[in-house]
N, C-alpha and C positions, 0 to 999 in steps of 0.2 A: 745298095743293100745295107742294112742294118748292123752295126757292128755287132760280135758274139756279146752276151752277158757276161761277163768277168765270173768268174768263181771263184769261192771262195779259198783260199791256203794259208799256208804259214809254212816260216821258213825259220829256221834257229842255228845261231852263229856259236858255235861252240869255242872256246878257248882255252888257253893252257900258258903257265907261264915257260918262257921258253928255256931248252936243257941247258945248265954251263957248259962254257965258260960265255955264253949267247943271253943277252940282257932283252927286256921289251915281251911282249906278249906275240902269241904264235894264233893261224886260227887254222880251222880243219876246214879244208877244199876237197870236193870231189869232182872227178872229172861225169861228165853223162854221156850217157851211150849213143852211141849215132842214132840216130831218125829222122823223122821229118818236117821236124819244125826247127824253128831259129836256136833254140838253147843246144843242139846236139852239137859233141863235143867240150863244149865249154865247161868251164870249171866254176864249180858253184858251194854253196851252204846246201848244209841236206835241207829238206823240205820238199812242203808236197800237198796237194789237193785237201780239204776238209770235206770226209768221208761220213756215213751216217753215223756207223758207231760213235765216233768222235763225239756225235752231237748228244747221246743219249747220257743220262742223267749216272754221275761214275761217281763212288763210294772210296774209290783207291786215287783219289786223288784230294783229300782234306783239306789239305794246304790254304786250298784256294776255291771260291764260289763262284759261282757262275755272276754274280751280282757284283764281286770286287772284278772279275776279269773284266767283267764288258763295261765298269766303270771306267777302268783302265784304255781300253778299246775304243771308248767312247761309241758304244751302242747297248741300245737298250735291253737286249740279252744276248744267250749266244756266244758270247764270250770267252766260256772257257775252253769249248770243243778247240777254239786256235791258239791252245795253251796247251793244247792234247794231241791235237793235229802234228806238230810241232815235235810235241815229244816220239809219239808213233811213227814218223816219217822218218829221225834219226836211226830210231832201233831198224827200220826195215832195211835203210839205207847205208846206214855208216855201222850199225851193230852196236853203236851206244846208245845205253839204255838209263835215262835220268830219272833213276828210282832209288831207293831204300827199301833195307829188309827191316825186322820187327826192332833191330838193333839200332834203328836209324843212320847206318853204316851205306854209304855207296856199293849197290853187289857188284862183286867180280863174278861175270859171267862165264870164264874161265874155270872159279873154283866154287861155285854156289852148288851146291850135293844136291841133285833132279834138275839142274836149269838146262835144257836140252837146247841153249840158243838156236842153231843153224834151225830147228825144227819150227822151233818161235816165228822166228823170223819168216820163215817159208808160210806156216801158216796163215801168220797175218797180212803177207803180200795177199795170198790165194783167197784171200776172207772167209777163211775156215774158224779162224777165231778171232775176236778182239783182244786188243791189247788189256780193256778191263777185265774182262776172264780169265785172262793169262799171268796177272796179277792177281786176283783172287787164289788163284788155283796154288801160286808159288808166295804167298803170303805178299806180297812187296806193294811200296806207296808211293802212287809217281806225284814227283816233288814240282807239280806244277807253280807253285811259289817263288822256285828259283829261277824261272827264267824271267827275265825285262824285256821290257817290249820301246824297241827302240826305233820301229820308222816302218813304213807304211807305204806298200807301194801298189799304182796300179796299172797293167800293161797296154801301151798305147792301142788306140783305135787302129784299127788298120790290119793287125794282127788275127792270126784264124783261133788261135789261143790264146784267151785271154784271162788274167788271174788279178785278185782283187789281195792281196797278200803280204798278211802280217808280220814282220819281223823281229824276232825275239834275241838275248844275249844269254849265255847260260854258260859257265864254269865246266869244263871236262871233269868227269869222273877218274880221278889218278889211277883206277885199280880196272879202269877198262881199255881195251885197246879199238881203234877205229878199224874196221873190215870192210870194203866197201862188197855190194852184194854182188855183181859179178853182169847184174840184170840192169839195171837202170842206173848202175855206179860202175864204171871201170874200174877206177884206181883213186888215190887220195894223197895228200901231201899236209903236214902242216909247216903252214908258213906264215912269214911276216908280214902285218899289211906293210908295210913300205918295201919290201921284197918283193911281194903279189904285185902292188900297184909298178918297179921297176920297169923300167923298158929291157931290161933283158930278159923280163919273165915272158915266155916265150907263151903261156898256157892264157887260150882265149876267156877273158872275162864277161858276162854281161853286165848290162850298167847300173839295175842297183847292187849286184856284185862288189863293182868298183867304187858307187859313191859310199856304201855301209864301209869300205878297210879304209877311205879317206877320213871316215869319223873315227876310227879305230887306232890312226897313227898319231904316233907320239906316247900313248900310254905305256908306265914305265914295266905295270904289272899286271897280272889279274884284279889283282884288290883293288888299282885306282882303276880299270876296268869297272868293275862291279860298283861303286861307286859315282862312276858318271851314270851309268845306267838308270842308277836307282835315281839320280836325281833331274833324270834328263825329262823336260815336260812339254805340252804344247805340240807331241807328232801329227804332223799332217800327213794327208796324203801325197804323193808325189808321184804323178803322171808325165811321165815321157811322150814327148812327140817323134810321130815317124817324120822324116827326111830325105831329102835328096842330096847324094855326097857324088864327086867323083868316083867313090868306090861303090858306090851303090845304094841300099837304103841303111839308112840310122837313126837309132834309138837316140834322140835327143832331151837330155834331163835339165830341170831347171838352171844346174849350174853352168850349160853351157850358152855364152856369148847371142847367139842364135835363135834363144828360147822361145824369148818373148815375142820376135820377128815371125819364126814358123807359126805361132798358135795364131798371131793376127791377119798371117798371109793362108791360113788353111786353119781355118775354124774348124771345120767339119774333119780334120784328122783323116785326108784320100793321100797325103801324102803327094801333097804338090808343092811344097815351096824346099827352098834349098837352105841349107846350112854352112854353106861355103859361100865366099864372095869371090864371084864372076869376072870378072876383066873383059869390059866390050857389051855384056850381055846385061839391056833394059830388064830393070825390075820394076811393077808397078807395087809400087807400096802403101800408095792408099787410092782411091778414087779420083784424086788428081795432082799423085806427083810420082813421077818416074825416078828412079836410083839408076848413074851409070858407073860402076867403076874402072878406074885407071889401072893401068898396070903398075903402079907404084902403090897401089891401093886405096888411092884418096877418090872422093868421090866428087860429081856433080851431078843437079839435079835439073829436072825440066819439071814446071809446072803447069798446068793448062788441061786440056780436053780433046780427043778427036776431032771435036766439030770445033771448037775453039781455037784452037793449034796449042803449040806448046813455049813457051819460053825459057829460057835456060835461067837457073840461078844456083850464085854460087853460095856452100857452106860458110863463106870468110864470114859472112855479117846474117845479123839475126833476118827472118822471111818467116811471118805465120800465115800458113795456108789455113785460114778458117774454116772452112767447111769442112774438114777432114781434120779437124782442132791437130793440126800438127807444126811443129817447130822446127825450120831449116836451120842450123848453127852449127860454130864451129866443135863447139861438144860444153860437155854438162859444164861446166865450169863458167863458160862464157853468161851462164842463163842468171837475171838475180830472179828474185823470190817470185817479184809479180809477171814474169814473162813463163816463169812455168803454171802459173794460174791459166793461163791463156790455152792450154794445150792438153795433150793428153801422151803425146808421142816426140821424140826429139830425134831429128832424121841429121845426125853430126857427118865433121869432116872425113870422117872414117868408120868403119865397124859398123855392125848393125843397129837397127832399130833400136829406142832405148823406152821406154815405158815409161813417163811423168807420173803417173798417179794410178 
């Protein structure tokens, strides 16, 4: 069967510089409500599907065009609904709302005279009104301008939901507080990504979750925050492969060891190859050479064919399996320039599969 079409979302990573006597930037995580797909429970960035409204042509947002967004996005329109999507999925979710009154001031939705939040909010869950109405009606400018769009994710094959989903960076509003809505957000925390990423943090992450606070540590402040942002260029997308783990299935992202091994051992994304290395148990890694590994983790190899039989060789000294442009060795270092011409794959004395080209 045909994997889902992805749809379209966006996701936006709010920050704050963190309270003293606590140095470094803070971000806002919500936890999501149980159900029934893979994200319940976990702890995430608000964000959320791109809705019709979203898509329709909005007056209270100046800042930015639909023509600078989807520049940005690198499509040819369409653009700034996940600039809008983004912002409307916060307010619904976390109750922060990235807008300005006539003052060009951050509203505090606490003391803005007629802003009836809880009500906002409820409505625009229920689609009783859009978020540009509700901004018409209360004078205010959503400052689509200030969020950055900093990575681009899309959810592996395999999955029953699937989301095609932009990722933005955008400054907390100091004069609003985070609320989660009670419906599709439990509860929320801000914290540090090197706290978040800790192995004591106990609260489930998904994985562009965890690789967006990897690009997020180390930043001293919001300011050099907002500044890598603005200058950060070149986003791809980034599709995770599903896997097989002793623990079950995982979401495997380009940065893991495994990557490039699972996309060439399961093209088709059915979630058949593994991301752990086996001890005893035959892998067929191309067409004609088996991976066994050791219990000490090193490996050897058998090359050959059913009807041919097999022959064992070891990773010590270099073995190009032509037909399958792959290279037996002891790892990347051993290779000079012209022996990685010869191949396309480097099958070393340990670890997985390594990609030449």
């Amino acid at each position: 069967m045909a994997a889902p079409a992805p749809r379209d979302a966006a996701t936006v990573v709010i920050v704050r510089n963190a309270p003293p006597p606590r140095t470094g930037i803070e971000v806002l995580l919500l936890q999501r409500a149980e159900g029934a797909d893979h994200n319940s429970g976990a702890w995430v960035f608000p964000g959320g599907v791109v809705d019709r409204g979203d898509r329709s042509p909005s007056e209270v947002a100046p800042g930015l065009t639909d023509l600078q967004a989807s520049e940005r996005l690198g499509l040819e329109s369409g653009g700034l609904a996940f600039y809008l999507a983004a912002i409307r999925e916060c307010f619904e979710e976390a109750g922060i709302l990235l807008a300005v009154n006539a003052r060009g001031d951050y509203v505090s939705l606490e003391d803005e005279t007629g802003w009836p939040t809880a009500t906002m909010r409820r409505d625009l869950t229920q689609g009783v009104a859009t978020l540009s109405t509700l901004c018409t009606r209360y004078g205010l400018r959503l400052v689509a301008e200030r969020l950055h769009y900093i990575a681009h994710w899309l959810t592996p094959t395999g999955r029953a939901k699937r989301f095609d989903t932009r990722f933005f960076l955008a400054l907390s509003p100091g004069v609003q507080a985070a609320v989660p809505d009670r419906t599709e957000t439990l509860d929320h925390v801000w914290i540090a990504p090197e706290e978040a990423l800790s192995p004591s943090n106990l609260r489930r992450l998904m994985v562009p979750t965890r690789e967006t606070l990897l690009m997020l540590c180390g930043l001293p402040d919001c300011a050099a925050a907002i500044r890598w942002a603005e200058h950060l260029r070149g986003v791809t997308c980034i599709q995770p492969w599903l896997a097989l783990t002793s623990r079950g299935i995982e979401s495997v992202p380009p940065s893991h060891p495994a990557y490039d091994e699972v996309l060439k051992l399961d093209p088709a994304g059915q979630c058949a190859a593994w991301c752990e290395l086996r001890p005893g148990v035959p892998v067929q890694i191309s067409d004609h050479v088996m991976r066994i590994t050791g219990s000490d983790g090193s490996h050897t190899y058998r090359v050959g064919s059913p009807m041919q039989g097999w022959q064992d060789v070891s990773p010590s000294s270099l073995h190009l399996v032509e037909q399958d442009r792959l290279l037996i060795a002891p790892d990347m270092t051993s290779l000079a320039v012209n022996d990685r011409e010869k191949a396309d794959w480097l099958a070393a004395g340990r670890g997985f599969l390594q990609r030449l080209r």
